[in-house]
KOLZA-46873 format. One record per residue (C-alpha): residue number from 0; residue in three letters; y, x negated, z. Coordinates in pm, 1 decimal. Last residue first. Example, Ala and Ser with C-alpha at 12.3 -4.5 7.8 and 13.67 -1.06 7.14 Angstrom:
# KOLZA-46873
<pos->1 code->SER py->-106.0 px->-1367.0 pz->714.0> $
<pos->0 code->ALA py->-450.0 px->-1230.0 pz->780.0> $
//
This chain:
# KOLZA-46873
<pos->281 code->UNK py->-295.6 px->-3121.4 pz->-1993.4> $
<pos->280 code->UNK py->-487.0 px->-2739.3 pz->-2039.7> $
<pos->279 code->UNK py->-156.6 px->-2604.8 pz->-2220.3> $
<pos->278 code->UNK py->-163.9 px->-2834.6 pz->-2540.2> $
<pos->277 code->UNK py->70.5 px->-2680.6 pz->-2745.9> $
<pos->276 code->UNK py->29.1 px->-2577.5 pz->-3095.2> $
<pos->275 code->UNK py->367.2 px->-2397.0 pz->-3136.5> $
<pos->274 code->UNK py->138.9 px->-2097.1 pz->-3255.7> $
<pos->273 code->UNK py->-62.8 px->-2079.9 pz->-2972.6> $
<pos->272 code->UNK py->199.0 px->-2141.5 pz->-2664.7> $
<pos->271 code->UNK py->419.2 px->-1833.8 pz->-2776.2> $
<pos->270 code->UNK py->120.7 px->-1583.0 pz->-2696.9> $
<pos->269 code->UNK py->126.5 px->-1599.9 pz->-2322.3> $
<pos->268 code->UNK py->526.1 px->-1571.6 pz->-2371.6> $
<pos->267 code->UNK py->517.9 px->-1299.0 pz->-2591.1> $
<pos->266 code->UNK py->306.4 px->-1158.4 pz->-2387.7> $
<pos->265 code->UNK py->527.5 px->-1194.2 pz->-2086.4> $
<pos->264 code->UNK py->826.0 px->-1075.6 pz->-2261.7> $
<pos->263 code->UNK py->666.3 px->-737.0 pz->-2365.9> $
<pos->262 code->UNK py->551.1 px->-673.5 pz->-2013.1> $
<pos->261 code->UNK py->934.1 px->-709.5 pz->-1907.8> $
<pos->260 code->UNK py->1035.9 px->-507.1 pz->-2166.4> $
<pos->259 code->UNK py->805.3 px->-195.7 pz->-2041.5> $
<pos->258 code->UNK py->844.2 px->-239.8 pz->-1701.2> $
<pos->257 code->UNK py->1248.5 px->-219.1 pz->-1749.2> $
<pos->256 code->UNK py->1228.1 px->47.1 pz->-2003.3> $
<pos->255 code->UNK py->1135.0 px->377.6 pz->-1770.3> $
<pos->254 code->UNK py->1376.0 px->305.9 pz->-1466.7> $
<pos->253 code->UNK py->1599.1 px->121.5 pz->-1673.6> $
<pos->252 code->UNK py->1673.4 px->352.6 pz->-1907.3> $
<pos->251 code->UNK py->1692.7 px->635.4 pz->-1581.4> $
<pos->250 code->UNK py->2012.7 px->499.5 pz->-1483.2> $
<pos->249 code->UNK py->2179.3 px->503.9 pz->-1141.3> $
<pos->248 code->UNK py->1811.1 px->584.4 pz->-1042.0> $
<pos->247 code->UNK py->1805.6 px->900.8 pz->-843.5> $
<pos->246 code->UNK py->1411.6 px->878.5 pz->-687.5> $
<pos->245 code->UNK py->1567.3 px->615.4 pz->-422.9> $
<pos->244 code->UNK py->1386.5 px->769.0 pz->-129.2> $
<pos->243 code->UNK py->1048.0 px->662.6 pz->-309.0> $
<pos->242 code->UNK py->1164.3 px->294.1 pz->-339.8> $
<pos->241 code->UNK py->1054.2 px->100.0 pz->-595.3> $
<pos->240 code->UNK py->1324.1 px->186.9 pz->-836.3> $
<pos->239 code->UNK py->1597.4 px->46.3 pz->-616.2> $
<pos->238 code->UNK py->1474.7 px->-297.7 pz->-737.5> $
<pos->237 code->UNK py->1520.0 px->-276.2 pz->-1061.4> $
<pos->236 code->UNK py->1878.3 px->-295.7 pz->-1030.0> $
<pos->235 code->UNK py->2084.6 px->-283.0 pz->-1396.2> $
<pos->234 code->UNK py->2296.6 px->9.3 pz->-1340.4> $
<pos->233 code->UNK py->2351.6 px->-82.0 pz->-979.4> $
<pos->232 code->UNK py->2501.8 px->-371.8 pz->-1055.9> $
<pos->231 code->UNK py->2242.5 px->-664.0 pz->-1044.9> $
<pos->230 code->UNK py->2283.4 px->-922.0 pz->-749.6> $
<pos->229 code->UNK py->2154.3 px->-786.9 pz->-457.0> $
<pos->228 code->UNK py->1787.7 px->-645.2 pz->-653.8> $
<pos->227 code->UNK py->1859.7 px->-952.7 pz->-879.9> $
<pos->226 code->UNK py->1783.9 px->-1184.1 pz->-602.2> $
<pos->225 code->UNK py->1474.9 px->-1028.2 pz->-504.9> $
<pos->224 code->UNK py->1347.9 px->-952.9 pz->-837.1> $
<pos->223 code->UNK py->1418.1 px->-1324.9 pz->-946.7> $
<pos->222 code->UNK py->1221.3 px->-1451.7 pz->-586.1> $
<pos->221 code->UNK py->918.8 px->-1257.2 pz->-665.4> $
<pos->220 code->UNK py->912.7 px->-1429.2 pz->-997.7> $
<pos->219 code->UNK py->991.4 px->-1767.9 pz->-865.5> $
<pos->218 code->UNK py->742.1 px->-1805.4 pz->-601.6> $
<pos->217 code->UNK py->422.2 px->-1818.0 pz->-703.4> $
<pos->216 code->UNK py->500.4 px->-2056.0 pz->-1019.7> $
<pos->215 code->UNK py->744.4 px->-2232.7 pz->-792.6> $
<pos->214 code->UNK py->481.3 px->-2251.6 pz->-456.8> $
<pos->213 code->UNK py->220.7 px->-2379.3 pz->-707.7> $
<pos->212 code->UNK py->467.2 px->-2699.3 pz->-780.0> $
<pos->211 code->UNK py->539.3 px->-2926.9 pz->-1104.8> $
<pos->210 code->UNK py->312.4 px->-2753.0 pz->-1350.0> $
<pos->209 code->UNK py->514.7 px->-2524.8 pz->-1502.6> $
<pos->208 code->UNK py->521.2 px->-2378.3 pz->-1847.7> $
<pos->207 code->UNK py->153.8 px->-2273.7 pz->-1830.3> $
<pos->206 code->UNK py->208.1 px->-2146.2 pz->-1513.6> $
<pos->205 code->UNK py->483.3 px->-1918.8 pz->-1561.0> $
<pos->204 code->UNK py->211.1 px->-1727.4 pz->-1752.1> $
<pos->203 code->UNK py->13.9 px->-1633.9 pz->-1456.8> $
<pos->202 code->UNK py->345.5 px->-1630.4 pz->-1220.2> $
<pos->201 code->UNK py->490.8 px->-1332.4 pz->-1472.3> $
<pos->200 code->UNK py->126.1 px->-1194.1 pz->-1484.6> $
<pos->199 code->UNK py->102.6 px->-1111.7 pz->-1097.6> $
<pos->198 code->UNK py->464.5 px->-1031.9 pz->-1103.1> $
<pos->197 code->UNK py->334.2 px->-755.2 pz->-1359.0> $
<pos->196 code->UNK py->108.1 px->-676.6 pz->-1171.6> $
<pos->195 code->UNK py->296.3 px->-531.0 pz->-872.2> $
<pos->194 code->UNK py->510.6 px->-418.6 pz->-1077.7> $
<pos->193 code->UNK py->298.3 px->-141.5 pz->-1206.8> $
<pos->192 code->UNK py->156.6 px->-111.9 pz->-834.1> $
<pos->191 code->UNK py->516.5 px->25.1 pz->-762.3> $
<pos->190 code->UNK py->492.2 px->246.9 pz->-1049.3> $
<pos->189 code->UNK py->123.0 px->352.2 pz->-968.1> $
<pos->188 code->UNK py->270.3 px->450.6 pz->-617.7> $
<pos->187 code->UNK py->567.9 px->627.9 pz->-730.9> $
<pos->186 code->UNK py->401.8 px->849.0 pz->-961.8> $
<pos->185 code->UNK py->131.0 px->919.8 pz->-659.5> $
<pos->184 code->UNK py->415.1 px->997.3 pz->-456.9> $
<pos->183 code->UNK py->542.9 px->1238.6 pz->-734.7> $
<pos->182 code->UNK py->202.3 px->1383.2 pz->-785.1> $
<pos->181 code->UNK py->230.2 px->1480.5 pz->-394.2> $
<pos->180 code->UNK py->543.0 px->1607.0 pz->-394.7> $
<pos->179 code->UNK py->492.4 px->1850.4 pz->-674.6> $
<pos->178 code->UNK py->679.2 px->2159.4 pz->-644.4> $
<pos->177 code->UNK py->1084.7 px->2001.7 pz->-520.9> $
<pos->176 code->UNK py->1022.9 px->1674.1 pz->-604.3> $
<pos->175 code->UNK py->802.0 px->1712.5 pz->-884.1> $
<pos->174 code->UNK py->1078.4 px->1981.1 pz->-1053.7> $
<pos->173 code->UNK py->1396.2 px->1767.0 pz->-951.6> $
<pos->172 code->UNK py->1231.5 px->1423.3 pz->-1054.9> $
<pos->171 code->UNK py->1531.6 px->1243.8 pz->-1211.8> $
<pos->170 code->UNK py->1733.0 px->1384.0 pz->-906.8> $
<pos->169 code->UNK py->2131.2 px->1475.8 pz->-967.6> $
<pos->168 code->UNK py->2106.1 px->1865.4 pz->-832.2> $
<pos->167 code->UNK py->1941.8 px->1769.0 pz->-570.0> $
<pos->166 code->UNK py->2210.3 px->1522.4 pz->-449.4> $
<pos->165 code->UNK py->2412.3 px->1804.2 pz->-323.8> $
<pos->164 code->UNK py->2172.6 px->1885.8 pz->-20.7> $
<pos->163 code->UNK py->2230.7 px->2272.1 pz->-3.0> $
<pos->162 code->UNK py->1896.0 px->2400.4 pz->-250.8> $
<pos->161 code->UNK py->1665.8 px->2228.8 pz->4.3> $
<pos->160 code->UNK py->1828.0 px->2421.2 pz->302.8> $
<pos->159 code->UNK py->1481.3 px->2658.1 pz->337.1> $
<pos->158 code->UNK py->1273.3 px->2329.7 pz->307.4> $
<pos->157 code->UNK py->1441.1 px->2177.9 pz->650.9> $
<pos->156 code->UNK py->1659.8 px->1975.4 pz->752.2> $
<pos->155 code->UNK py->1670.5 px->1848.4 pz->1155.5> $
<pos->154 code->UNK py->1492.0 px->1488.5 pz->1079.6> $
<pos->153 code->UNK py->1570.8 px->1413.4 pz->719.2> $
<pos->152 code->UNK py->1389.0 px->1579.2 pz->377.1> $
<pos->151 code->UNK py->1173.4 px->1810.2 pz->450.1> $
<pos->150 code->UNK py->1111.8 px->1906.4 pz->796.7> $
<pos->149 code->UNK py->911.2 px->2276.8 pz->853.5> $
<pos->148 code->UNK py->1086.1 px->2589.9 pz->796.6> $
<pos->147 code->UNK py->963.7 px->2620.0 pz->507.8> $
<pos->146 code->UNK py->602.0 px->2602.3 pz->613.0> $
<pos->145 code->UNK py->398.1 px->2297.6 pz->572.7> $
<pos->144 code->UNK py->115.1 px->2232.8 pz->336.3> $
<pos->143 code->UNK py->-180.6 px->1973.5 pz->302.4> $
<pos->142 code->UNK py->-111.1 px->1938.3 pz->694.1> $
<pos->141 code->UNK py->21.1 px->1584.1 pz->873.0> $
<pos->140 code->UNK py->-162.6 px->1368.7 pz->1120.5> $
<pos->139 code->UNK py->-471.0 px->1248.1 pz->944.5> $
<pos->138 code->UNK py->-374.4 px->1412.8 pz->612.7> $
<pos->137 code->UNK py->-102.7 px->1122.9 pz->592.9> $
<pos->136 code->UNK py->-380.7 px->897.8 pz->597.0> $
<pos->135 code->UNK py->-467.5 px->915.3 pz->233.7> $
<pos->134 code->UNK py->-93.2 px->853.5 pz->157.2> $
<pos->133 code->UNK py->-105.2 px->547.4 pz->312.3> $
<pos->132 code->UNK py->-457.3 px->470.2 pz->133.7> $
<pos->131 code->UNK py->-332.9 px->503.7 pz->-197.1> $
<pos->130 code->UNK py->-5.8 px->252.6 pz->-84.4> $
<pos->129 code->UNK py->-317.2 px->4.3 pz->44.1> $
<pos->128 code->UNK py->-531.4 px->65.5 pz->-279.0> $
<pos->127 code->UNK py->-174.5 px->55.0 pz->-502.6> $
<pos->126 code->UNK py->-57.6 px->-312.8 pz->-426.3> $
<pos->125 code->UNK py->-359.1 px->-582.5 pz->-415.3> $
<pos->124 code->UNK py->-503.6 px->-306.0 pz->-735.5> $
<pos->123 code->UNK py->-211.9 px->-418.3 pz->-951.8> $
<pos->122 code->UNK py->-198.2 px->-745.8 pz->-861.1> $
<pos->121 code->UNK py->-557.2 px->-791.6 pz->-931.2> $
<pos->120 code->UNK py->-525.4 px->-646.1 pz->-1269.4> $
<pos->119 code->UNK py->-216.8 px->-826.1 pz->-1396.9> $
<pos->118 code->UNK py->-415.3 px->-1128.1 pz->-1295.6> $
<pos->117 code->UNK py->-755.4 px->-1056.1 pz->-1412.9> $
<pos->116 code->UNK py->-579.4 px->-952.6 pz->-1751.0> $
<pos->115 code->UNK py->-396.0 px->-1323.0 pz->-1754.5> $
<pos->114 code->UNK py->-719.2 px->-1505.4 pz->-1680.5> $
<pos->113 code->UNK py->-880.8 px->-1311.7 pz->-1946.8> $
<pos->112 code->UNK py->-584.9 px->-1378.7 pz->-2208.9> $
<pos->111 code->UNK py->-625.1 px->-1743.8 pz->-2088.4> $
<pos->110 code->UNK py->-975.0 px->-1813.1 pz->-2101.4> $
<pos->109 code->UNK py->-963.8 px->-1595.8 pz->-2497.3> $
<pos->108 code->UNK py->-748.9 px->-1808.8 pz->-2618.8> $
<pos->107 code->UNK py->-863.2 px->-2124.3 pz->-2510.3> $
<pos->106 code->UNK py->-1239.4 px->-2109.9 pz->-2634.9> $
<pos->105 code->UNK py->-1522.0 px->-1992.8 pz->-2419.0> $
<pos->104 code->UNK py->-1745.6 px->-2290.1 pz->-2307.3> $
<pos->103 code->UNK py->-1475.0 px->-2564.5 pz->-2425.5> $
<pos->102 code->UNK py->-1201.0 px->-2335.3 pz->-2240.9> $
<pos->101 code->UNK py->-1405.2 px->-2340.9 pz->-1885.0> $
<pos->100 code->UNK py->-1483.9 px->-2701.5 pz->-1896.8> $
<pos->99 code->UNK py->-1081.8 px->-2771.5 pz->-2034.2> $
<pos->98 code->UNK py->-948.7 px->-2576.1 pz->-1721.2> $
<pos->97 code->UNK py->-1142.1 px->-2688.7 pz->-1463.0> $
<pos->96 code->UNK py->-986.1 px->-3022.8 pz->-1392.1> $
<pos->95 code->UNK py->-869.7 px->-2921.2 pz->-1011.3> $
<pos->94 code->UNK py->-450.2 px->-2938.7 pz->-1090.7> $
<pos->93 code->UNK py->-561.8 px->-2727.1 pz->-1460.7> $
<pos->92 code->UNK py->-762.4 px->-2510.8 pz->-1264.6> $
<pos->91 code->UNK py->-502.2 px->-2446.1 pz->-1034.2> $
<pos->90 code->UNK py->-233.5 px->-2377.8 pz->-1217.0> $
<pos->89 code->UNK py->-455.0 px->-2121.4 pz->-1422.2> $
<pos->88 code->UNK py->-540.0 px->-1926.7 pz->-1119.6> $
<pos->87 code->UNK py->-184.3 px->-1930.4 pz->-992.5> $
<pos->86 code->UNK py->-157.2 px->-1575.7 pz->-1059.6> $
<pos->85 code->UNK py->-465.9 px->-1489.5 pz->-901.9> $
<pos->84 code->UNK py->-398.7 px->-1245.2 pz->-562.2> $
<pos->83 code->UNK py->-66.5 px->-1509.8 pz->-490.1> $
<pos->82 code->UNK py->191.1 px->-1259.8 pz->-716.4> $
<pos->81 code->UNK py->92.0 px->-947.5 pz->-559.3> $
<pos->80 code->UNK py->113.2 px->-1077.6 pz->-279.8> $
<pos->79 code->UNK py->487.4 px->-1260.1 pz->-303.1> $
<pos->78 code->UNK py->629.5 px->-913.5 pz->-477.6> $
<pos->77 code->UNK py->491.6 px->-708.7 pz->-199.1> $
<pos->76 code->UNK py->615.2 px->-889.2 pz->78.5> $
<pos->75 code->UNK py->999.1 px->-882.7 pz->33.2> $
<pos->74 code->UNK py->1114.3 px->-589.2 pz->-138.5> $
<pos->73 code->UNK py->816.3 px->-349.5 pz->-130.6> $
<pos->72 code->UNK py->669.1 px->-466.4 pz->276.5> $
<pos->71 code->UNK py->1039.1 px->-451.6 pz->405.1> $
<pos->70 code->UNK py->1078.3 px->-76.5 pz->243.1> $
<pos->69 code->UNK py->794.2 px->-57.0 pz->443.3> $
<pos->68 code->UNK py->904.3 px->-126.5 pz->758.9> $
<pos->67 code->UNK py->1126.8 px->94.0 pz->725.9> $
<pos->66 code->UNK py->954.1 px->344.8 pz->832.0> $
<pos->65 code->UNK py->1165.7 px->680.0 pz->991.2> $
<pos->64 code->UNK py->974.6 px->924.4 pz->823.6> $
<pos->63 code->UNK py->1263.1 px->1085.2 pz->631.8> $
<pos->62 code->UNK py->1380.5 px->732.7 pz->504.7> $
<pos->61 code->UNK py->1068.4 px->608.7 pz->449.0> $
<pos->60 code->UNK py->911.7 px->863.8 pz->227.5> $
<pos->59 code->UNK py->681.8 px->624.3 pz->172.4> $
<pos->58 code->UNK py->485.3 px->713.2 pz->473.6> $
<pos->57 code->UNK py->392.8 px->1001.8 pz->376.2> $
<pos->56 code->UNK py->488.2 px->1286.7 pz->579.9> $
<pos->55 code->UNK py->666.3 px->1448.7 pz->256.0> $
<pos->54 code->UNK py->321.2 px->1510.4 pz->70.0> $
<pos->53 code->UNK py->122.4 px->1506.5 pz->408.4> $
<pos->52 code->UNK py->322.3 px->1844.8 pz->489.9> $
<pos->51 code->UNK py->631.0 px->1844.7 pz->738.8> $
<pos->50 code->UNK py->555.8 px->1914.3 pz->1099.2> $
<pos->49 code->UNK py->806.6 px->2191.7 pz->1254.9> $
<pos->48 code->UNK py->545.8 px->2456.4 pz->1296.4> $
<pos->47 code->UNK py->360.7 px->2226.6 pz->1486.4> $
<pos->46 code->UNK py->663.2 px->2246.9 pz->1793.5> $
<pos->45 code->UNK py->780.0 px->1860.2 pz->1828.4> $
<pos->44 code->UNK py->646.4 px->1637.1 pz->2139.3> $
<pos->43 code->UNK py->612.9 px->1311.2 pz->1910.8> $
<pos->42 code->UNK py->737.1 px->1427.3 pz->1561.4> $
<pos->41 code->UNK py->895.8 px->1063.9 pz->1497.0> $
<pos->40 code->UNK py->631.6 px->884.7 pz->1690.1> $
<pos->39 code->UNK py->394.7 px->983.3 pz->1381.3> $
<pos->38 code->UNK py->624.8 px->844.4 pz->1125.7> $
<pos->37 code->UNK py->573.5 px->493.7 pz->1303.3> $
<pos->36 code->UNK py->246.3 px->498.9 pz->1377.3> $
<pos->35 code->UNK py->154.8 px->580.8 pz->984.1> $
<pos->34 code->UNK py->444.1 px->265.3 pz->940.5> $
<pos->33 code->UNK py->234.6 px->51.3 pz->1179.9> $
<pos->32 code->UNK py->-108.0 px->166.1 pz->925.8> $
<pos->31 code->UNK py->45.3 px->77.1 pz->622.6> $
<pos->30 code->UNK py->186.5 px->-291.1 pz->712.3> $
<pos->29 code->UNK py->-182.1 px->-343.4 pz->848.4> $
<pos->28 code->UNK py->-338.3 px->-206.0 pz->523.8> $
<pos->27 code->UNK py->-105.5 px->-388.8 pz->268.3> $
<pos->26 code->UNK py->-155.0 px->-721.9 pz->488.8> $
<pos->25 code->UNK py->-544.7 px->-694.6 pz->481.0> $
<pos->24 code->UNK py->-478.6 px->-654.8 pz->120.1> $
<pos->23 code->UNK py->-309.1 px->-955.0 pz->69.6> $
<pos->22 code->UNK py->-578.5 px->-1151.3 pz->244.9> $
<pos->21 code->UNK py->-881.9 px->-1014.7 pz->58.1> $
<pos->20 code->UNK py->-681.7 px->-1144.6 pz->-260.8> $
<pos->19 code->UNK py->-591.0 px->-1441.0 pz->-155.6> $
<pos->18 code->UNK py->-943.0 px->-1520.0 pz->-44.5> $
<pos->17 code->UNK py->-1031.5 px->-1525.1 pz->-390.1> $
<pos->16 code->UNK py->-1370.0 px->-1309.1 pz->-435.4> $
<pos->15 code->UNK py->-1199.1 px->-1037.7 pz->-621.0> $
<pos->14 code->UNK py->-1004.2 px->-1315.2 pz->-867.6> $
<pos->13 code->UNK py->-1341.3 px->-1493.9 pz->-941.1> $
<pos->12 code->UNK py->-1538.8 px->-1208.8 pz->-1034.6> $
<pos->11 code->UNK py->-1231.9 px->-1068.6 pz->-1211.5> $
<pos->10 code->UNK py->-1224.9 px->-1430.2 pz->-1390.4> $
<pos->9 code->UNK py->-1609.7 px->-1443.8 pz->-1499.8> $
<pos->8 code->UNK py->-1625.5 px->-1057.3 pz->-1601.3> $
<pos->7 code->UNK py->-1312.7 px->-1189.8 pz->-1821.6> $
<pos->6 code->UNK py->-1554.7 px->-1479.3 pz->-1942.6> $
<pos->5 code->UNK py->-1819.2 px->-1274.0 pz->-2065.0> $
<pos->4 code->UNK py->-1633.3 px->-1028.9 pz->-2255.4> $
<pos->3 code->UNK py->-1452.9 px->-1294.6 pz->-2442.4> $
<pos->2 code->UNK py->-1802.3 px->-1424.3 pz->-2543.2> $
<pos->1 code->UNK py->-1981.9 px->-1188.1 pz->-2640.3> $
<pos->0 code->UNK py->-1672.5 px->-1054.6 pz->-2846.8> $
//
C-alpha cells in the first residue's frame, strides 16, 4: 500500500511539473479569455437591461455568445492537450530507460496503474480549470441574474419567448436549462473534462501497445474522436455531446454510456497486458 501510494504521489508530482501540462493550460486560458472578448463585443452599446445573466453569458454558450472559437478549442485542441499533459509518460520512459528503475523500486503493476491515474487526472484538470475559469469570468461582465426580458438564447430572443422555441420541448436538460443554467454549465464542463481524461488514458495505455512514434500514441485518440465526430451518424456522434448548444443529443444512450464504455475498454486494456505475461517495459 506504502508503496503504491508512494509512487502515484511520484507520477502526479511528475505530471504537474511537465511542461506539457503548464503549456496546455496556458492555451485553455488564452482560448478562454478571446472568447470572454468575444461575447462581450456582442452587447457592445446594448441597454443593461438587455444583458443576459453569467449563466447564459458564458462563454460556452457559443452559439448565443457569438464564440466559436471555442467550439474550435473542444473539437480540435482539446482532445490533443488533454492527451500531451502525461499520456506519453510511459512512452517515454520506456524510449529514456526509466521504466524498469522505476518498476524494480515499485513493482509493474502498481507504476503503471499510477501512471495511468496521473494521466486520466491531468487531463482532466488541463480541461475543466480553464472551462471553470470561463464561467468564473462571466460575472466580470455579465449579472448573477438577468431580467426576462434580457437575451436568452440568440441575439433578439428573450426569456419571456422561451416557451415558443420548438426545440424546448425535445431538450434532455429541459428543467436545468430552463431553472438551473448554471449547474447545467457546470454539468457540461465536468463532462467535457470527463473526456478530457479519458483521451489522456486512451494515449497512456496506447502506449504500451505502441512504441513506434510519440506523435501516434498522442495523436491517434484525439484523431478517432475527430474523425468519428464527421463520420458517425448522428446517433452514434460523441462529438456533439461536448458542445453546450448541442444539449439535444440525437440519443441520450450515448450521451450517458459512451464515457462509461470507453473507460471500461481502457482498463481492460491496462489490465490485458498482466495476464498474457507481456513484457511492457522492452
Amino acid at each position: 500500500m506504502g508503496a503504491g501510494s508512494g509512487v502515484l504521489r511520484f507520477q502526479l508530482r511528475r505530471m504537474m511539473a511537465a511542461k506539457a501540462w503548464r503549456y496546455a493550460m496556458v492555451v485553455g486560458f488564452v482560448v478562454m479569455s478571446i472568447c470572454f472578448v468575444q461575447a462581450c463585443l456582442v452587447f457592445w452599446g446594448h441597454d443593461v437591461g438587455e444583458v443576459p445573466a453569467a449563466d447564459v453569458g458564458w462563454v460556452g454558450n457559443y452559439e448565443s455568445m457569438q464564440t466559436p472559437l471555442f467550439c474550435f478549442y473542444l473539437y480540435f485542441l482539446m482532445p490533443f492537450l488533454a492527451a500531451s499533459v502525461y499520456g506519453d509518460s510511459f512512452f517515454i520512459d520506456v524510449r529514456r530507460r526509466y521504466a524498469a528503475y522505476i518498476a524494480t523500486r515499485s513493482s509493474l503493476r502498481p507504476y503503471l496503474f499510477s501512471g495511468a491515474l496521473a494521466a486520466f487526472v491531468g487531463g482532466f484538470l488541463v480541461v475543466v480549470v480553464p472551462l471553470l475559469a470561463s464561467q468564473l469570468l462571466a460575472f466580470a461582465a455579465f449579472p448573477a441574474t438577468a431580467g426576462q426580458d434580457a437575451y436568452q438564447l440568440l441575439l433578439n430572443s428573450s426569456a419571456a419567448e422561451a416557451n415558443a422555441v420548438g426545440w424546448y420541448s425535445r431538450t434532455l436538460f429541459l428543467g436545468p436549462f430552463l431553472n438551473a443554467r448554471y449547474l447545467l454549465n457546470l454539468a457540461f464542463i465536468l463532462y467535457d473534462a470527463l473526456w478530457g481524461a479519458l483521451l489522456a488514458l486512451a494515449s497512456f495505455v496506447l502506449s504500451l501497445y505502441v512504441r513506434t512514434s510519440r506523435l501516434l500514441v498522442v495523436g491517434v485518440p484525439a484523431l478517432v474522436l475527430i474523425v468519428s465526430s464527421y463520420l458517425l451518424p448522428p446517433d452514434l456522434n460523441v462529438g456533439q455531446c461536448l458542445i453546450f448548444s448541442l444539449v439535444v443529443p440525437r440519443n441520450p444512450v450515448v450521451f450517458f454510456a459512451a464515457p462509461l464504455v470507453m473507460l471500461l475498454l481502457l482498463l481492460v486494456a491496462l489490465w490485458l497486458p498482466f495476464p498474457r505475461r507481456r513484457d511492457v517495459l522492452l
